[in-house]
N, C-alpha and C positions, 0 to 999 in steps of 0.2 A: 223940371223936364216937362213939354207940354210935347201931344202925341194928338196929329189929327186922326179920330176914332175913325171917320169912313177909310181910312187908309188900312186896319189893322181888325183882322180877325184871328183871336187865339183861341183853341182849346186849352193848351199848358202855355205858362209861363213860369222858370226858374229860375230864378236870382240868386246868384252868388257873387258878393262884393263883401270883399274883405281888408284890412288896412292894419297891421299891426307892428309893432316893432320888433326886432330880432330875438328880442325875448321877452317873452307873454308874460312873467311876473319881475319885472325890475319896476324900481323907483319910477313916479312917473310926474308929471308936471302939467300946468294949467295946459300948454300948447301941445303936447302928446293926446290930452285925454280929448279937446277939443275935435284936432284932427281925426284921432277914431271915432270919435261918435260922432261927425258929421258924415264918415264913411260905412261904416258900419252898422247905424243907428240910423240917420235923419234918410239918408241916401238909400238906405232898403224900405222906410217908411215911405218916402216921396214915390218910390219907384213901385212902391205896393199898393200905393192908391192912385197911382197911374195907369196901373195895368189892370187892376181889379176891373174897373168898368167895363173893360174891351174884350175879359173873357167869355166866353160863350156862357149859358146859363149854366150848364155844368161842365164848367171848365176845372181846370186844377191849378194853384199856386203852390211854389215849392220853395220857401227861402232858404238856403244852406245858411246853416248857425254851426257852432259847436258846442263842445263839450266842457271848453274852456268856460263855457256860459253857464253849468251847471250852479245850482242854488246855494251846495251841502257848503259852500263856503263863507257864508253870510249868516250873521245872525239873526234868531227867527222875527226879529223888529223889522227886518228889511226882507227876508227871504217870504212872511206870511204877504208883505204887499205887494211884492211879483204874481205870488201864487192867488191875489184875490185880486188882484186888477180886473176889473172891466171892462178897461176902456184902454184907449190907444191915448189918451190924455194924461191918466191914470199911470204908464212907464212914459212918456216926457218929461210929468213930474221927478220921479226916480232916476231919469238921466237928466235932469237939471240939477239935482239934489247933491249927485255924485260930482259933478261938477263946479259944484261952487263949495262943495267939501274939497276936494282938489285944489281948489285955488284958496283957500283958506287954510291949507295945509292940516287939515285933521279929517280925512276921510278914515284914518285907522282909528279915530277914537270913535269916529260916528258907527264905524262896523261893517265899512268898504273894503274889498280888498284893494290893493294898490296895483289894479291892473286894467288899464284901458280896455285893451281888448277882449277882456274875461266880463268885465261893467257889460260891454257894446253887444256880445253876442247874448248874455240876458236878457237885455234889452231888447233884443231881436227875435227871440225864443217868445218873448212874453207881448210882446207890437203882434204877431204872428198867430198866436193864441187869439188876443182879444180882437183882430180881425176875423177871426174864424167866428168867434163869438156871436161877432155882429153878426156878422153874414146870415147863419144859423138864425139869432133872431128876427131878421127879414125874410127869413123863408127860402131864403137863396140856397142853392143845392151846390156852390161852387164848395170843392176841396182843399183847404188850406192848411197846410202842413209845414212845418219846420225840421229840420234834416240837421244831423254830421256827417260828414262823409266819412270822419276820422282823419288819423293821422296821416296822409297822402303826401307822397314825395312831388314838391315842388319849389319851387324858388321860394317863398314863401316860409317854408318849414325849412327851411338850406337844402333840402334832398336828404333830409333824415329820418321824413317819415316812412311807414313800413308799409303802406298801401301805394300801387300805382293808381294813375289817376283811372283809369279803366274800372278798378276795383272800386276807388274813393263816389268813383258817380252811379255807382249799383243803388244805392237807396235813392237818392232825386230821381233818378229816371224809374225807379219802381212806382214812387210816390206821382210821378208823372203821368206814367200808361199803363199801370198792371191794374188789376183790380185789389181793390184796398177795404172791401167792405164799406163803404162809405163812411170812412175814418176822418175826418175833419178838426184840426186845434190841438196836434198832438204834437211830442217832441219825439224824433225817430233815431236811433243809427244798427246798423248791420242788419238793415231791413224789419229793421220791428220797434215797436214804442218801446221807449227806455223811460224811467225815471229823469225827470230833470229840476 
């Protein structure tokens, strides 16, 4: 995506793009897990260092991830190198890795779960984080945060979830314009830092 900067002044930017199949932990195959993590994964990174430039100096970025993205599911070989990532190169690695475990059909020996969408949103959680990181170590004052909305009824969840969408967007829009103490690299839901 290429975006002429004189055309665009942000203070927020919230990105929510999500891609998943009807159900978040079934069997999954090389063209599943591709397809999410170009959506989920490549497509929030590309749109996150597209937008970063154009926010104001202290502007706010809010990626919607979920919960589905939580760590407590990986063993700690793969969950300590989410959690010491650095670098936004650093989870490419980690979703290249998932992926040609994928296609080599032993991502459950390796200590993947078998779920694209669950891989994609760590991955998003953790891109999200080590962009805050940077930012922080450039001295940059922008706010970068990662979000759940939760369970939110939409096409998406079939209309099973328990939150409307009103409810589901209370934390990005808080993370957007409330005051947040100048909270930056964290993972959020039901307005407040969660464990992730």
């Amino acid at each position: 995506m290429k975006i002429a900067p004189e055309l665009v002044t942000a203070q927020v930017w919230v990105k929510d793009r999500a891609r998943t199949n009807s159900d978040l932990y079934i069997a999954i195959d090389s063209n599943v897990v591709k397809t999410t993590l170009e959506c989920n994964y490549y497509g929030s990174l590309e749109a996150t260092q597209d937008f970063l430039p154009l926010l104001q100096p202290e502007g706010r970025l809010v990626n919607v991830s979920s919960m589905a993205g939580k760590l407590n599911r990986y063993p700690d070989s793969i969950r300590s190198r989410f959690l010491n990532a650095k670098s936004v190169e650093e989870i490419t690695a980690l979703m290249e890795e998932f992926k040609s475990a994928v296609k080599a059909g032993n991502e459950k020996e390796q200590g993947w779960p078998s779920a694209a969408y669950a891989v994609s949103k760590a991955g998003m959680t953790a891109m999200t984080k080590a962009i805050a990181r940077e930012e922080q170590e450039r001295g940059g004052k922008r706010l970068i945060n990662a979000c759940c909305p939760g369970y939110v009824d939409t096409d998406m969840t079939k209309h099973n979830g328990r939150k409307t969408p009103d409810q589901g967007a209370q934390t990005p829009v808080m993370l957007a314009i409330e005051e947040i103490g100048g909270v930056s690299g964290d993972f959020w839901q039901n307005e407040k830092i969660v464990e992730w």
